[in-house]
C-alpha positions in Angstrom: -6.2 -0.6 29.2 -9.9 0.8 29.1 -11.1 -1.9 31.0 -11.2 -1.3 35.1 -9.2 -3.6 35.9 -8.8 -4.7 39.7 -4.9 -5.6 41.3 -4.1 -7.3 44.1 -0.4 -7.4 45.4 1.2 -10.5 45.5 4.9 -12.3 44.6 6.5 -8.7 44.1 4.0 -7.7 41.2 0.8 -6.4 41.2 -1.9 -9.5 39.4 -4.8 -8.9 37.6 -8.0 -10.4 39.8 -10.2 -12.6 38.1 -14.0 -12.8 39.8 -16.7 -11.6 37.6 -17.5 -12.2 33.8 -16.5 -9.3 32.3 -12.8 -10.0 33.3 -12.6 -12.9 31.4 -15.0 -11.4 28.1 -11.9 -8.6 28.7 -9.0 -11.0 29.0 -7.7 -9.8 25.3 -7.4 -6.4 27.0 -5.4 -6.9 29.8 -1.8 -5.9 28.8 -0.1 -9.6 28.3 3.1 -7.8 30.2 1.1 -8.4 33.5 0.3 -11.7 33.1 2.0 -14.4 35.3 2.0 -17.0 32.8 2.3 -16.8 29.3 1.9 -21.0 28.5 1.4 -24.0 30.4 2.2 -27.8 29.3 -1.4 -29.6 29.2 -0.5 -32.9 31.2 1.3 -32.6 35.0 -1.2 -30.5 36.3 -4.3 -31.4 39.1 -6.7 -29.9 36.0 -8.9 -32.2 33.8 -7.0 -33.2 31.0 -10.1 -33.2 28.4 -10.7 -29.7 29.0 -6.9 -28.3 28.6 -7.0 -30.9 25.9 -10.1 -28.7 24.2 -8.7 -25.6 24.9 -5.2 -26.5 23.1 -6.3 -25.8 19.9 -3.1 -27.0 17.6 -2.6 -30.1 19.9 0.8 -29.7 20.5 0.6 -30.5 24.4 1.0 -26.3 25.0 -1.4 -23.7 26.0 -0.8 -20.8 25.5 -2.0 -17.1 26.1 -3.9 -16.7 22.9 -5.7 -19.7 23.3 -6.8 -19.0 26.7 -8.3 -16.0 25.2 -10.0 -17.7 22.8 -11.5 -20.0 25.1 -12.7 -16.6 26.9 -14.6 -15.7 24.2 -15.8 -18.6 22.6 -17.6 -19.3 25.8 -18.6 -15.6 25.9 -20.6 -16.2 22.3 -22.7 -18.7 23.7 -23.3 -18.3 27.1 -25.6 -15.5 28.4 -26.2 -16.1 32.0 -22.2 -16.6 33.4 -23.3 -17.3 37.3 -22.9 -21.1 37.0 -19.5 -20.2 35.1 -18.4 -18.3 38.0 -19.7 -21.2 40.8 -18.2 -23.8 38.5 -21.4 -25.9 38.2 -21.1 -29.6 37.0 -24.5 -29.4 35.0 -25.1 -26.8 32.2 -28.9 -25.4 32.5 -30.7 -24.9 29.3 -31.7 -21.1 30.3 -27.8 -20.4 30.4 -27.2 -20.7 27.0 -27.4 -17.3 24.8 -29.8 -16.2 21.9 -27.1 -16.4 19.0 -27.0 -19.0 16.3 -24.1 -20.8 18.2 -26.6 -21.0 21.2 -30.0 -21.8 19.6 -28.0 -24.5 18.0 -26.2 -26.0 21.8 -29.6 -25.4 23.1 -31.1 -28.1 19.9 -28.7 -30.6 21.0 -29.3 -30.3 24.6 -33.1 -31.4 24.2 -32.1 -33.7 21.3 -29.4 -35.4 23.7 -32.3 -35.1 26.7 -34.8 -36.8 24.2 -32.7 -39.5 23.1 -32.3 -40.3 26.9 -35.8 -41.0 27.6 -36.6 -38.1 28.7 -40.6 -36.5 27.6 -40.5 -33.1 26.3 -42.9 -32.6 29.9 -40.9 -34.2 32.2 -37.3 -33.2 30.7 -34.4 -31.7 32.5 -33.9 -28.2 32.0 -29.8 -28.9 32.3 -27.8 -31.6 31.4 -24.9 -33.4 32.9 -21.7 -34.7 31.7 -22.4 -38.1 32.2 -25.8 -37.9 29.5 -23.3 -35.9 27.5 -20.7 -38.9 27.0 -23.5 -41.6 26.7 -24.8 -39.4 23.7 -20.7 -39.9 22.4 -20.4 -43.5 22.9 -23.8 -44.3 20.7 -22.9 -41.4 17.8 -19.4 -43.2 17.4 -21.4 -46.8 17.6 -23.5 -45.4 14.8 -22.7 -46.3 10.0 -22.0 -42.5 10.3 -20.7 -40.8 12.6 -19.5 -37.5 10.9 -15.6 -38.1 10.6 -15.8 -38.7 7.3 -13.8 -42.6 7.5 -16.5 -45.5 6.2 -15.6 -48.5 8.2 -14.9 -51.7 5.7 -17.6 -53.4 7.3 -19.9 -50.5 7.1 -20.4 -51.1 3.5 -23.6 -53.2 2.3 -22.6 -54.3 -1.1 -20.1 -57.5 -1.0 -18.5 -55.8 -4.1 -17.9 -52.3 -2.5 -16.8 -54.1 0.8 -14.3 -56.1 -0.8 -13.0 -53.0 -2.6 -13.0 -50.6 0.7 -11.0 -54.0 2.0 -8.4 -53.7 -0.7 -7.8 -50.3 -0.3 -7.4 -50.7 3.0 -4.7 -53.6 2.4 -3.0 -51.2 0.3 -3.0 -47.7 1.0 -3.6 -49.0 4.9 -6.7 -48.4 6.8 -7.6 -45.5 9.6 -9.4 -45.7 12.7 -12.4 -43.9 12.4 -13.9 -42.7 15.9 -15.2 -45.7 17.3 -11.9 -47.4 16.7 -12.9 -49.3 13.5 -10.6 -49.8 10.3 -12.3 -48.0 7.3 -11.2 -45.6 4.6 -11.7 -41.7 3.8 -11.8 -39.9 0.5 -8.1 -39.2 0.3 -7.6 -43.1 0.1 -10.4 -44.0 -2.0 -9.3 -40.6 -4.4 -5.6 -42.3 -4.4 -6.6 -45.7 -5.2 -9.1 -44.9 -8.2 -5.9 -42.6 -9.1 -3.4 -45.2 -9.4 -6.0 -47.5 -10.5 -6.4 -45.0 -14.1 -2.9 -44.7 -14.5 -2.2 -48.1 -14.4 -5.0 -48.8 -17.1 -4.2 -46.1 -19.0 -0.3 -47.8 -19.2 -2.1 -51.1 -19.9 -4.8 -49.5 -22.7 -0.9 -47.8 -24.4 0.8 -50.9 -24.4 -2.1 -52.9 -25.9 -2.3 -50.5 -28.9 1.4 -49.8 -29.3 2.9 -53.3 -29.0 0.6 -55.1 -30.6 1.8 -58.9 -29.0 5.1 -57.5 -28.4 4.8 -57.4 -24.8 6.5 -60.7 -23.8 9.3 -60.1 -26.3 9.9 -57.2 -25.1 10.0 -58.1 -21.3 12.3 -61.1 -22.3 14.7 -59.0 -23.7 14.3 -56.4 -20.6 15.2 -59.4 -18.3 18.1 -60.1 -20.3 19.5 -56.9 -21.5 22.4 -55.3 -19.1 24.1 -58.7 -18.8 23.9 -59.5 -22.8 25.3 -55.9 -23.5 28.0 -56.5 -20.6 29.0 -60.4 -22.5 29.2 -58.6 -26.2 31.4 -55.6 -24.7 33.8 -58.0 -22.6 33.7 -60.5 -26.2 34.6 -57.2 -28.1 37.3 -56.1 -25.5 38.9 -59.9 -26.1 38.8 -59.4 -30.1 41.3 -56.3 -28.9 43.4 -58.4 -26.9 43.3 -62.1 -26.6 45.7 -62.4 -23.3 42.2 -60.4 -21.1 39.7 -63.6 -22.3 40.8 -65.3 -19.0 40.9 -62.5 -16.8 37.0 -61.2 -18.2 35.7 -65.0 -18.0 35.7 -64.8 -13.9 36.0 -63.2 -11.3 39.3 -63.3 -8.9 40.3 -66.9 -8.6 40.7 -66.9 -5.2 37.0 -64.9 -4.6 35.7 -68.2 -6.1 37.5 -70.7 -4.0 35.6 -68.7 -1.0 32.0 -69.4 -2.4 33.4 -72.7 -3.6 34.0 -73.7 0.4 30.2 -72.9 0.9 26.9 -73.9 -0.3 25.9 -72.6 -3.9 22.7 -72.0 -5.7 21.7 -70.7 -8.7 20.4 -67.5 -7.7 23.0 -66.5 -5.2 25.2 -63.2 -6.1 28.2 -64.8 -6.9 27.3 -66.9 -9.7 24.4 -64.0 -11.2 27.5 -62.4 -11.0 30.0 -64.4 -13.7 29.4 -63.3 -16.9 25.9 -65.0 -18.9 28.6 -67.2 -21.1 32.2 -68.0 -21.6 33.7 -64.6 -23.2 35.8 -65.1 -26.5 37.4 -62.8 -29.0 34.2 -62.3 -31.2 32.0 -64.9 -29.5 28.1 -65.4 -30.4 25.4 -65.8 -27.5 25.0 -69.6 -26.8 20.8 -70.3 -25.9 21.4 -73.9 -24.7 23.9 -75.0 -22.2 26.5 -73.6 -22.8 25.2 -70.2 -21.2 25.8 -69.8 -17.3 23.2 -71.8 -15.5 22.3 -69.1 -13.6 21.1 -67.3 -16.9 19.6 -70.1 -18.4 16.5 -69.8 -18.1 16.2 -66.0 -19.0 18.1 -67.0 -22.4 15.6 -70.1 -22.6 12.8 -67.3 -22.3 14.5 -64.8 -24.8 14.5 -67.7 -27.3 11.3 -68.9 -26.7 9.0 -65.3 -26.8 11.5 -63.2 -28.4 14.4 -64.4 -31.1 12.0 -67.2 -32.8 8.7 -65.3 -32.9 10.8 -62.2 -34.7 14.0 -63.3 -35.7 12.9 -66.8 -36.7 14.7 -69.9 -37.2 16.0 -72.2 -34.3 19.5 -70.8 -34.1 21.2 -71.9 -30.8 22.8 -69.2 -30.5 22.7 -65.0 -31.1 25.8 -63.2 -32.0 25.8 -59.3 -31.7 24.1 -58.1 -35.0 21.1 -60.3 -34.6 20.8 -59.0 -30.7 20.9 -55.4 -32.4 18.1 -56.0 -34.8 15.9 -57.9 -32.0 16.4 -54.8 -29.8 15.2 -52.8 -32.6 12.3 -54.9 -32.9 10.8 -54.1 -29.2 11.9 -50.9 -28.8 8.9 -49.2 -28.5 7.5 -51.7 -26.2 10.6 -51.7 -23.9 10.0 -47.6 -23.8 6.4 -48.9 -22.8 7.4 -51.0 -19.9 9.8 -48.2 -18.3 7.0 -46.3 -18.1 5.2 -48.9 -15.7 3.5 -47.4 -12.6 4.9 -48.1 -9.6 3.4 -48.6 -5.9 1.0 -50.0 -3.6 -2.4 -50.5 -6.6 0.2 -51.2 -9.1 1.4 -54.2 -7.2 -1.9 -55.6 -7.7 -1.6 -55.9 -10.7 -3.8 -55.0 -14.1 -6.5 -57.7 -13.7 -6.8 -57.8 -10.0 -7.7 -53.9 -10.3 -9.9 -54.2 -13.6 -11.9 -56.9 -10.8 -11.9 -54.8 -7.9 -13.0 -51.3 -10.3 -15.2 -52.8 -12.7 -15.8 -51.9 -16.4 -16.8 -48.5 -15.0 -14.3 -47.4 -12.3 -15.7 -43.6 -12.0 -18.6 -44.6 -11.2 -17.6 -47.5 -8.6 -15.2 -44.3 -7.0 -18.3 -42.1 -6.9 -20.3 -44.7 -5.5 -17.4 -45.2 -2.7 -17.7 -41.2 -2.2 -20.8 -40.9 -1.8 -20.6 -43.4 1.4 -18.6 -40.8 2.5 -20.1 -37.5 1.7 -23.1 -39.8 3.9 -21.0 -39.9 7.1 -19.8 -35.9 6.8 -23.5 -34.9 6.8 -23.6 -36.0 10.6 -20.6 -34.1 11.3 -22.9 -30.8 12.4 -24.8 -32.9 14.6 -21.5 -34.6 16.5 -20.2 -31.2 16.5 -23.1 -29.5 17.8 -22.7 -32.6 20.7 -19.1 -32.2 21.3 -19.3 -27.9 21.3 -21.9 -28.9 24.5 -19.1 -31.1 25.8 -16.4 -28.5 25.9 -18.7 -25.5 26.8 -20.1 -27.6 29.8 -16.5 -28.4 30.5 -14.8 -24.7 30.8 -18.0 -23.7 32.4 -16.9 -26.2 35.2 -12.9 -25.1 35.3 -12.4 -22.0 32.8 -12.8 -19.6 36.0 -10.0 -21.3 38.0 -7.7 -21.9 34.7 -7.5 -18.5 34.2 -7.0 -17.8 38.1 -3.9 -20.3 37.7 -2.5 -18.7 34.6 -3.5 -15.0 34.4 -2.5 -13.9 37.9 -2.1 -17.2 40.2 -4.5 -16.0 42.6 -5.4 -19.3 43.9 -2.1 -20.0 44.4 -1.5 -16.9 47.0 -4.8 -17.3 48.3 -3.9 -20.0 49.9 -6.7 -22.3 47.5 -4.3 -24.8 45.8 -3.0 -23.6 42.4 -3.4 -26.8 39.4 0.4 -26.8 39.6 0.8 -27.9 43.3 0.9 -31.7 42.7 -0.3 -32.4 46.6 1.4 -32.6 50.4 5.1 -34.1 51.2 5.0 -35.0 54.9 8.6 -35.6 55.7 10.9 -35.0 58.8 7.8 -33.4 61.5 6.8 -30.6 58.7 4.2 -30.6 56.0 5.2 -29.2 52.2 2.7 -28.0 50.7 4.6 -26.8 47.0 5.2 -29.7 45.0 5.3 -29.7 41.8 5.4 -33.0 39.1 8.6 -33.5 37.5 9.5 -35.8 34.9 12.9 -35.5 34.0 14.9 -34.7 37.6 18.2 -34.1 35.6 16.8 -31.8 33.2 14.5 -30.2 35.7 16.9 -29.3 38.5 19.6 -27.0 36.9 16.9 -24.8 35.9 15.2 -25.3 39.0 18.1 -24.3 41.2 17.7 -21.0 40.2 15.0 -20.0 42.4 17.4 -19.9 45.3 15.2 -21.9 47.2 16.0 -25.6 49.0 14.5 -28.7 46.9 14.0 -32.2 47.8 13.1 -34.5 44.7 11.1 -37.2 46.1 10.8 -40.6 43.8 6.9 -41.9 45.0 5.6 -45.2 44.1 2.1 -46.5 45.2 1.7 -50.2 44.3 2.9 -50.6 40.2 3.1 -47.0 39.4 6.1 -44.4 40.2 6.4 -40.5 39.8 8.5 -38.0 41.0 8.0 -34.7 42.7 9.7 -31.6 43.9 9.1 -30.1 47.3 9.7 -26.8 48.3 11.3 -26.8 52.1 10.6 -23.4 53.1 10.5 -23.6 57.0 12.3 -25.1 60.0 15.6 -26.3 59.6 18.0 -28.8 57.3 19.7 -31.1 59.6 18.0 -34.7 59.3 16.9 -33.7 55.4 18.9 -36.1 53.2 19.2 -38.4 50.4 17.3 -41.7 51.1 15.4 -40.0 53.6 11.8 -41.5 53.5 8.4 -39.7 53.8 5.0 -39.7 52.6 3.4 -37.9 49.8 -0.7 -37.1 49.6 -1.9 -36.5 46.0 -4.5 -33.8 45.4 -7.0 -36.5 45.2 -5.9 -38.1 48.3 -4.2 -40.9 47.6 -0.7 -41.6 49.9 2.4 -42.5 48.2 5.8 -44.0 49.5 8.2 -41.3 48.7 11.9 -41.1 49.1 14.4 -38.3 49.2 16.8 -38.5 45.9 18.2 -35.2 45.3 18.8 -32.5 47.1 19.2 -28.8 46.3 20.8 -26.9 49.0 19.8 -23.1 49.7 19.2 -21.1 53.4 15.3 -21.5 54.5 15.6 -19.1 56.9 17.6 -16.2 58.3 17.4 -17.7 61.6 18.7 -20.9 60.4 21.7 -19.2 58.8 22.0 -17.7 62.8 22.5 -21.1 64.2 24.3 -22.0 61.2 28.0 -22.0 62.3 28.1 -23.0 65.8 26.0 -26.5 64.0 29.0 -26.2 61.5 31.6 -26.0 64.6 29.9 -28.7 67.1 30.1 -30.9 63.8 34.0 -30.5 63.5 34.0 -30.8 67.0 32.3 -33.9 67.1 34.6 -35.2 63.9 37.5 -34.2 65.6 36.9 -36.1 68.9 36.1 -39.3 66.9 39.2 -38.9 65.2 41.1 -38.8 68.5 39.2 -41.4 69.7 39.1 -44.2 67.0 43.5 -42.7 67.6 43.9 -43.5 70.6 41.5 -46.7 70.4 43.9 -48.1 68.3 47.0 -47.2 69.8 45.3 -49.1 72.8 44.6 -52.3 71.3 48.1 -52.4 69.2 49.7 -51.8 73.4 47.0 -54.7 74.1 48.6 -56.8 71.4 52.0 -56.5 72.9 51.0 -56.9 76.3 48.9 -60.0 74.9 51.7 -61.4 73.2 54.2 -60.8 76.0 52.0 -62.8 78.6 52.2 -65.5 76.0 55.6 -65.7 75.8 56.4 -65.8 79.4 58.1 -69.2 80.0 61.3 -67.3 77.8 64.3 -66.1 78.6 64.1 -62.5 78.4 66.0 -60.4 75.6 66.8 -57.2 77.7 69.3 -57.2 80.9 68.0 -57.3 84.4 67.2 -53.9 85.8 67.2 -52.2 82.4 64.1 -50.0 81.9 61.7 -51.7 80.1 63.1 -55.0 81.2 61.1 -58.5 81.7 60.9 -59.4 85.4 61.3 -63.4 85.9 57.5 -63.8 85.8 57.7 -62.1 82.1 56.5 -58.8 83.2 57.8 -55.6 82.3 60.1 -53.7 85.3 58.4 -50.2 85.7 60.3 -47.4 84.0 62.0 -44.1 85.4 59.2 -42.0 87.1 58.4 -38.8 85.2 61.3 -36.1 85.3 61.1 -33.2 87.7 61.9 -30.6 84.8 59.1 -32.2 83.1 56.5 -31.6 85.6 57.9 -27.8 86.6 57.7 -27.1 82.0 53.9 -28.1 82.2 53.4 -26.1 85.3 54.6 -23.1 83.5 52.6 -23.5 80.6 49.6 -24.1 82.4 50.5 -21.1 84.3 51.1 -18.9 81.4 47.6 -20.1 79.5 45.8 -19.1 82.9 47.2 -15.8 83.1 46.2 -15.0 79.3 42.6 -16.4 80.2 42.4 -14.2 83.3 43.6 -11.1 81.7 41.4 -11.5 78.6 38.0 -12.2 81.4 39.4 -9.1 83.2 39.4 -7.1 80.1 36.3 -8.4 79.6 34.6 -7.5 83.1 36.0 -3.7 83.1 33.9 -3.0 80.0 31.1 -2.7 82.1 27.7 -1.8 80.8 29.3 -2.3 77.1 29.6 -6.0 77.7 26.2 -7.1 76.1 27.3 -5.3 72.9 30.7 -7.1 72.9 28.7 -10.2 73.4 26.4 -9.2 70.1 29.4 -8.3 68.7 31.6 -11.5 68.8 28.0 -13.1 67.9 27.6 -11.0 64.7 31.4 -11.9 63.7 30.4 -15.4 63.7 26.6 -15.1 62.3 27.1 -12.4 60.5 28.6 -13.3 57.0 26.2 -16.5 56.9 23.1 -14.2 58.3 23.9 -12.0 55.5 24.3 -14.4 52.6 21.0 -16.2 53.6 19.1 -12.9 53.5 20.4 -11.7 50.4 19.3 -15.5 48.8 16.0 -15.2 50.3 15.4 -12.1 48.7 16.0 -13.6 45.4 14.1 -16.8 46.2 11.4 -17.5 43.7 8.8 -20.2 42.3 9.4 -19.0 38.5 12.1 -21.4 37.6 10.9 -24.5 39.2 7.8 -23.7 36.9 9.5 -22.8 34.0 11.4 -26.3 34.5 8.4 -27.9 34.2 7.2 -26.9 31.0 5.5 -23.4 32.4 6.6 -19.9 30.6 6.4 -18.0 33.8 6.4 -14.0 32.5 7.3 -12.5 36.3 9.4 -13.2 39.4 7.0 -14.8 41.5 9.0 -14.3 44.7 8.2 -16.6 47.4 8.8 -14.3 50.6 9.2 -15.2 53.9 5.7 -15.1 55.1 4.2 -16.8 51.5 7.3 -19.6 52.4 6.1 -20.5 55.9 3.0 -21.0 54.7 3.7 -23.2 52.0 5.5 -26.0 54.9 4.0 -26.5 57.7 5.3 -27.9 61.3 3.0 -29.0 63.9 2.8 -26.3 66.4 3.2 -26.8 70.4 0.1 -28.8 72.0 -1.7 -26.2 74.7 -1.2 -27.8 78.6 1.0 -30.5 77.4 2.3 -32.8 80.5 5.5 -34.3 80.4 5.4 -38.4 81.2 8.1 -39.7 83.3 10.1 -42.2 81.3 9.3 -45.8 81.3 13.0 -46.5 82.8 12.2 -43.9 85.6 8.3 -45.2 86.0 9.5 -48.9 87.6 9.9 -49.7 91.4 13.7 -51.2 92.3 12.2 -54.6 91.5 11.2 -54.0 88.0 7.7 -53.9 88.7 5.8 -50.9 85.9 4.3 -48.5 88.2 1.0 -46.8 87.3 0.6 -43.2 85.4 -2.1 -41.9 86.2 -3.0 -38.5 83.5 -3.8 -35.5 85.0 -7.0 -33.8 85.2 -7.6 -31.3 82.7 
């Protein structure tokens, strides 16, 4: 690198600092190995769209390095004073723009675009804002020609060229030009004048080859594959008499189907039979004889082709006369399979003679030139937009390249264009979102960063998003699905958002500390219920029976008198053998025995002395320890790089996100200074239930 560059230290890697002018005129110099992006998707990000938009030269919703450094130094070619660049001014001044071709000719359209506002050459600006800037837009677009080379249909003054543009727009389709209108471009107007000769050029051949043949020919055409198919099946029969049944129809039983429906002459089944009843060396019948689905293509072939060539009025055409009328238009037939095709075809020869004229080149240069009209504006709407996108990146190209080259907004603490806005959720603040639009695709990725992610689904009124929120302080307990919070845009704008996914990894070391013993009072807790709900419902099913013996108490009782267990004569039960003596002296011993083990093992305890804080520390660590340890190594590893990457970034470093950069991306409020304590209302009323008064205490 022979540039000086300047490094700042920051997510385990040293990052390239972006202040002055000269590192972004260097930017192709900077070794791309050091950079802490490589691409970035264009949408999801708090950045102005239009700009990443102009800066994404191949539109393909990416930017990457490259173009980043072309932006760099397209900007560098025309800009020669780079202070407003560096302040991010809204307004780009007239003395900012350089002495190079590319800036005499931004600093033309700046007055031009100042002029055409109303502004005198005296009393004119010397900078211009975006808001002129777009007006300027809207009226070029409004204007016959607007330099993007498309003629609107109704652009054209001549009825006959506007009906023409209008059929070529019916049949090659239409494109928007920039104001939104339907028109046509040269490649259209090119295509349809192409098609257009070729089809006349067919017509202009089959005028001078078949010389009144045509209609013969095309009723013979029409006809042909199911005459050839009724003289082969007829020849077939000659060979064997017994197939003339079987070659007359179809399967009998096929046409008892389409029997049980509704025919009609030009349905499949019947075009399907053969064109006449087949015999062993059977003629062609013309009349009705023929199948009536084929009659009136044999009426047709008799009509314009066996009388006008054959001649006669012969009812019928057996196979050597349908040999010599093929002869007879086979040069016309070879003229009619080499009929255009498509869209200008379809039209049809005089429909396109009436649209082109007698002199179609010079009705398609005529359309061409309307064209070759609206490119000659193209410099000046270029000239306009080229002020656009350099007043643009001279209002965000500084902080781009802060958010892609070395993220130094983002560790400075300034609010990086991938940090979506504030999660306010269980009494702390997180301050790393990120947009997300796919959750599943996003999160196994995302999970790599060893970090603990809530995916929040937000909706505000009739539109929904979803967001993922790095928890990086205080601790995990209350943070679960459904959980609801509230989510702050960057532009300010609050959002219901609820907890749908959740990504589990330690926050803290000193959460991982408490860990266990939350683990433990948990079971604990589980436990107890357990017994509880037990022996709940070993009391109710003992209420049951008592229940049911109190209702059964005008009967005879089932068990002896004086046996244990047995029903007094009220219905009671007689009270049972007291508890055995051996009984209580067993549960004395073990009591016994259990106090003696936990009075040896506190004796043991007390005689160590001075050492008993370490054997304290020590029983803690066995229990901490392994969860302490686990946490630590995790956080070591904990990065924002694949929750980026997930979202579309190519992130070329680590990016860790330490312990200190963690706490203060989630905030929790912090203790209020000479707090007082209220008593509670239950503890604030006299005997009588009377609200005492609270008075606050002086400050």
């Amino acid at each position: 690198m022979t540039y000086p560059w300047r490094f700042f230290r920051a997510g385990g890697a040293d990052q390239a600092r972006m202040d002055t002018a000269d590192d972004l005129l260097h930017l192709r110099d900077l070794d791309q190995k050091r950079w802490v992006a490589l691409a970035c998707p264009t949408r999801g990000l708090e950045f102005d769209e239009r700009t990443l938009d102009l800066i994404d030269l191949d539109r393909d919703g990416r930017i990457r390095a490259p173009e980043l450094i072309a932006a760099c130094e397209w900007v560098g070619a025309r800009l020669k004073d780079w202070q407003p660049l560096l302040r991010g001014d809204a307004r780009l001044a007239l003395a900012s723009l350089s002495d190079t071709e590319e800036g005499r000719a931004l600093a033309e359209e700046l007055q031009r675009t100042l002029a055409l506002a109303g502004h005198t050459a005296q009393a004119a600006p010397t900078d211009i804002g975006l808001e002129e800037i777009r007006k300027r837009q809207s009226h070029l677009v409004a204007e016959r020609h607007n330099g993007d080379g498309i003629v609107p249909v109704a652009a054209f003054e001549d009825p006959a060229d506007r009906a023409l543009a209008q059929a070529i727009a019916d049949a090659l389709g239409a494109v928007a030009d920039a104001g939104g209108e339907p028109g046509i471009d040269e490649t259209r107007i090119q295509a349809f004048f192409d098609q257009a000769a070729a089809l006349l050029a067919w017509h202009a051949e089959g005028e001078a080859d078949c010389a009144g043949r045509r209609a013969a020919a095309m009723a013979v055409q029409a006809v042909h594959d199911k005459v050839e198919d009724f003289f082969a099946r007829c020849r077939l029969a000659s060979y064997d008499a017994s197939v003339a049944a079987t070659l007359n129809a179809t399967d009998p039983e096929q046409l008892k189907q389409h029997a049980a429906g509704l025919l009609s002459l030009e349905s499949g089944p019947l075009k399907q039979l053969p064109v006449a009843p087949v015999m062993a060396g059977g003629a062609l019948p013309l009349d009705e004889r023929a199948n009536p689905a084929w009659r009136d293509a044999l009426t047709a072939l008799r009509e314009q082709a066996v009388r006008p060539l054959l001649g006669g009025d012969a009812a019928e055409l057996d196979e050597t006369a349908w040999r010599a009328l093929k002869r007879e238009v086979q040069a016309c037939r070879e003229w009619l399979k080499r009929q255009p095709t498509g869209p200008v075809a379809a039209l049809g020869v005089e429909a396109v003679t009436a649209l082109a004229g007698d002199q179609p080149e010079a009705t398609r240069a005529r359309l061409l030139a309307q064209v070759a009209d609206d490119r000659a504006a193209a410099p000046r709407h270029a000239a306009l937009n080229d002020l656009e996108k350099l007043l643009l990146l001279q209002r965000g190209l500084l902080r781009l390249a802060r958010n892609f080259v070395s993220f130094e907004d983002f560790y400075e603490g300034r609010g990086a264009v991938f940090q979506a806005g504030t999660l306010f959720v269980d009494g702390r603040a997180c301050e790393l979102t990120v947009e997300v639009g796919d959750p599943a695709r996003h999160a196994p990725i995302a999970g790599l960063a060893k970090a603990y992610l809530a995916y929040c689904e937000c909706v505000r009124l009739n539109q929904k998003r979803t967001i993922v929120a790095v928890v990086s302080a205080g601790d995990v307990d209350f943070l679960f699905v459904g959980r609801n919070g509230l989510f702050y845009d960057r532009e300010g704008h609050d959002w219901d958002a609820r907890i749908v996914k959740v990504i589990e990894n330690p926050i803290s070391v000193g959460q991982a500390f408490l860990s266990p013993y939350k683990k433990l009072v948990r079971l604990v807790e589980e436990q107890v219920a357990k017994r509880a709900a037990a022996s709940d419902s070993t009391q109710q099913g003992r209420l049951g029976q008592w229940a049911g013996r109190i209702a059964t108490v005008d009967q005879p009782a089932a068990a002896p008198a004086g046996a244990p267990g047995a029903a007094t004569p009220a219905g009671l039960p007689v009270p049972g053998r007291r508890v055995d003596v051996g009984t209580v002296a067993a549960i004395g011993v073990a009591l016994g025995s259990i106090s003696t083990v936990i009075v040896g093992i506190f004796g043991r305890f007390v005689d160590l002395g001075w050492w008993i804080p370490l054997a304290v520390l020590g029983i803690v660590l066995s229990i901490s320890g392994p969860s302490m340890l686990i946490a630590w190594l995790k956080l070591r590893q904990r990065s924002l790089g694949p929750i980026l990457d997930a979202s579309g970034w190519a992130i070329n470093n680590r990016m860790k996100l330490s312990t200190r950069l963690g706490g203060s991306l989630t905030k929790r409020p912090q203790p209020v200074p000479q707090s007082v304590r209220l008593p509670e209302i239950g503890r604030a009323q006299r005997q009588d239930g009377t609200p005492t008064a609270v008075s606050e205490p002086s400050m």
